[in-house]
C-alpha positions, 0 to 999 in steps of 0.5 A: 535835811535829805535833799534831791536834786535834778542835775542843772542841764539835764544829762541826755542819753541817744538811743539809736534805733538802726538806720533809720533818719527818724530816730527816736531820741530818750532822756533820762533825769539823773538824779544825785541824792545828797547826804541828809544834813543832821543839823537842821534836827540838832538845832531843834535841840534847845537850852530853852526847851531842855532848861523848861523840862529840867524845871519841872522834872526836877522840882519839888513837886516830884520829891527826889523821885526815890525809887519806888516811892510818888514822885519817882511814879511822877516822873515815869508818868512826865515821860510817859506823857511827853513821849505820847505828845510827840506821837513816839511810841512804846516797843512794848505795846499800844499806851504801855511805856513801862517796864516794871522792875520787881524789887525788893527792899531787903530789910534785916531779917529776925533770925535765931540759931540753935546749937545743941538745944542752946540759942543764939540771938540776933545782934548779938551773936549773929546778923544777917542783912537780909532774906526774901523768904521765911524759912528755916534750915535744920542739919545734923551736919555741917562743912566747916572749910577753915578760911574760906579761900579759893585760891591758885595758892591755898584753898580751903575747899580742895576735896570738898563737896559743899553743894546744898549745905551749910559751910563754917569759916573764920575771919583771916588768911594763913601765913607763912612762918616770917608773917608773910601771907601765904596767897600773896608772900608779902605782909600786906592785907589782901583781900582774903584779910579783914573787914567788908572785903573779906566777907564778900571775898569768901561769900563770893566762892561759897556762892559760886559753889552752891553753899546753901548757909555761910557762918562767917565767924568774925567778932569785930565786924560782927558788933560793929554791923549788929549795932549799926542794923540794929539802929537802922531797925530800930529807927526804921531806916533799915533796908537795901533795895534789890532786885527781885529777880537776882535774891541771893539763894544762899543765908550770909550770916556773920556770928560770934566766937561763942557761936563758932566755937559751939560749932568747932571748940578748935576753930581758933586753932584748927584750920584743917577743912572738915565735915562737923556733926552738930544739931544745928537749926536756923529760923529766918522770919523775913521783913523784905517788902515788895517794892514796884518800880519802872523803867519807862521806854520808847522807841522809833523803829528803823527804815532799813535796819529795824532788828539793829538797835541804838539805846539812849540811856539816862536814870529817871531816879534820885535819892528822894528826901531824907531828914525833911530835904529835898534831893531833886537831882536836876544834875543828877541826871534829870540832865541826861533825862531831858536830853533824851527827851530832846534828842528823841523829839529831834529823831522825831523831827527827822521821821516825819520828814522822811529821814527816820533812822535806819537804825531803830532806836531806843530811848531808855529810861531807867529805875534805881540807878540810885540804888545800884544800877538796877533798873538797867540791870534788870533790862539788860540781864534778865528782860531785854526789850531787844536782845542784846546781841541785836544792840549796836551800841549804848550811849548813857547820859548821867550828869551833863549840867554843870562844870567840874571845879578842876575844868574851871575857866575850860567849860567847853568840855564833857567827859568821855568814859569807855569809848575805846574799851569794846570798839575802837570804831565807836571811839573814832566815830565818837571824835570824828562827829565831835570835831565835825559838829560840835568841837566840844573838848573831849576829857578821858580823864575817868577813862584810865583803867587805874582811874580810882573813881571807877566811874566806868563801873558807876553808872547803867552803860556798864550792864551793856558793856559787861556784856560786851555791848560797845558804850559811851558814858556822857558824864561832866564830873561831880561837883559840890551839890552832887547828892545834896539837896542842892543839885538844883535847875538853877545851876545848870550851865544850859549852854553846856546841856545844849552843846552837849547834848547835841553832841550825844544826837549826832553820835547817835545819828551818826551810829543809826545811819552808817552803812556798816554796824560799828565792829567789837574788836574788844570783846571779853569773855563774860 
């Protein structure tokens, strides 16, 4: 608490006024104004209060809370509800927490080919896994680009305009008369090779090039993902929720050698990049459902420094229920969720004492983290509340319940992913409210670059930091009930949750009241 102190023995300040013996003598008070002891807020932060939410918001009542679907609208509404008891506001506008997140469940499409008046049928000559809109594409030519690679030692796009068109390549890579790959000079498959990767390797350059439809010709991969599209469509379990504002423009189609070769009759042999006359015709009748989802904020402006703005970040959703169960994610992350909401209610606490933040803050939660990170996606690339430019720092909270199996025995601990990765004064900060505070054991485990989890890219404080927005990720480790139906509240540690928790609002105390914006000394090139 902010205090202020009139100094015992009041200093005394003789003024002369000339000569004269009746001279007027005038006090002054000095005051000291002594720093405001952010404890008296943290210990508003409590295992009782965080365990009593996480009951609820993690009950059966909100049914996994699946993006989109009623319990994951129930959660947004708890937290709505919660923030409008503590008489913190919307940034948005008067009763309006929401930020819709347009999405799309992208189910795959029907689709034929004509080549020549002959047709090609979808599963079993060619499939596609999704489109937004009905269409259909005719060209009496087209591009075929060999291999599909771009790269500094092969490119099988060198001399052509594929801008607006339609491109053929076939699975694999070139290699050198010993075996040796031609990219790489070893014999090792890269990623120009086989598989998933390949596709989204060749997909990635026709994209960057304005490629309108890509005919990927690959047999293997082709059956194996026309019979598992063909179950999922079958079964009515088909479809991957995206983001509406980001739909892919360009047709990703996997076919068949028979359809390759009515393309190119040399495709096997011919890897010299060409145009190709062809009568050619593409009917895509869309299934895509429109999916509405919300990430709900609120939000305590700053006394001095209101245009600077600390986001608190945690996802409100889960994985719903699937075969009858029960996903009710209280780990994951309905324990960053109600750490937020105690944090936010201890900044509260803080303001109407008259010690609010300099800074502003933003409490953040966010849709389809699940699904792809894309509620936090959708704020920080396409709608941001605030710019990101005028965002100091993100603190994302995903997963601070339960103990690691490998900490057994060493429970006081968190993991600490990319504090030092934008600024290292964010990192210093981090440590030295930390040992000041709260003496939790800060793991940096996942916070190798090699790491081969790639927890750095697998939450939403990565959409901040790609655009070199500093972050800090508040994570505990996955454990056994990680996305099972028994990540339940029962099995939160709520001591941990407490400390922890705690830990996230000095940091943020800390970040919003400093005199100086932390400095990115580390920022990429986007």
């Amino acid at each position: 608490m902010k205090k202020l102190f009139i100094i015992a023995g009041i200093a005394l300040t003789t003024i002369s006024c000339g000569t004269s013996p009746q001279q007027s003598t005038k006090v002054e008070t000095v005051k000291t104004i002594l720093p405001v002891d952010p404890t008296v807020y943290a210990n508003s932060i409590t295992s009782d209060e965080l365990k009593e939410m996480l009951y609820t918001f993690a009950s059966d009542e909100f049914e996994g809370r699946h993006t989109g679907e009623k319990g994951q609208k129930m959660a947004a509404e708890y937290l709505k509800q919660h923030y409008v008891a503590l008489g913190i506001p919307s940034p948005i506008s008067e009763d309006d927490y929401y930020q819709e997140v347009p999405l799309l469940n992208q189910k795959s499409p029907e689709t034929e080919i004509t080549v020549n008046g002959v047709t090609f049928k979808n599963y079993e000559d060619l499939v596609m896994s999704g489109a937004s809109a009905t269409q259909t594409i005719n060209a009496s030519d087209i591009v075929y680009a060999g291999y599909g690679i771009e790269d500094e030692k092969y490119s099988s796009y060198k001399g052509l305009d594929v801008e607006g068109k339609i491109v053929l390549v076939k699975k694999g890579e070139p290699k050198n008369q010993d075996g040796t790959y031609v990219t790489s000079g070893t014999k090792e498959d890269t990623k120009w090779s086989v598989g998933r990767q390949a596709l989204a390797s060749k997909r990635d350059v026709a994209r960057k090039k304005g490629v309108k439809a890509l005919l990927f010709m690959d047999e293997a991969y082709l059956k194996m993902a026309a019979n598992y599209m063909k179950s999922a469509a079958t079964s009515g379990n088909d479809g991957r929720i995206t983001l509406k504002d980001k739909q892919d423009g360009m047709l990703q189609i996997l076919i068949s050698e028979k359809l390759g070769k009515a393309l190119l009759a040399t495709i096997d042999t011919d890897d010299t990049s060409k145009s190709i006359k062809s009568n050619l015709k593409i009917d895509v009748t869309s299934n895509s459902e429109e999916v509405h989802s919300e990430n709900v904020v609120a939000f305590i402006k700053g006394s001095e420094k209101p245009d600077e703005i600390i986001v608190l970040s945690a996802h409100l959703d889960h994985e719903g229920i699937k075969n009858g169960e029960i996903y009710n994610g209280a780990d994951d992350d309905g324990s960053g969720t109600v750490a937020i909401l105690e944090i936010a209610e201890a900044f509260k606490k803080a303001q109407e004492a008259g010690h609010g933040p300099k800074r502003s803050i933003l409490f953040l939660h966010v849709t389809g983290e699940e699904k792809g990170l894309l509620g936090s996606s959708y704020y920080a690339d396409i709608d941001p509340i605030f710019p990101l430019e005028n965002t100091v720092a993100n603190l994302n909270i995903d997963m601070i319940g339960r103990i690691d199996p490998k900490r057994e025995g060493e429970r006081n601990y968190i993991y600490l992913i990319g504090s030092d990765k934008l600024s290292t004064e964010l990192h210093n900060i981090s440590e030295e409210v930390n040992k000041k505070y709260t003496n939790i054991e800060l793991d940096y485990t996942f916070n190798d670059d090699n790491d081969p989890n790639r927890f750095y890219y697998r939450s939403d404080h990565y959409n901040f930091a790609k655009n070199n927005v500093p972050i800090i990720f508040y994570f505990n480790g996955t454990h056994d009930d990680y996305h099972r139906p028994s990540d339940t509240p029962d099995k939160i540690e709520y001591d941990l949750l407490e400390n922890r928790t705690r830990l996230v609002f000095y940091t943020a105390w800390e970040l919003a009241n400093r005199a100086d914006r932390i400095i990115v000394d580390k920022a990429t090139e986007k």
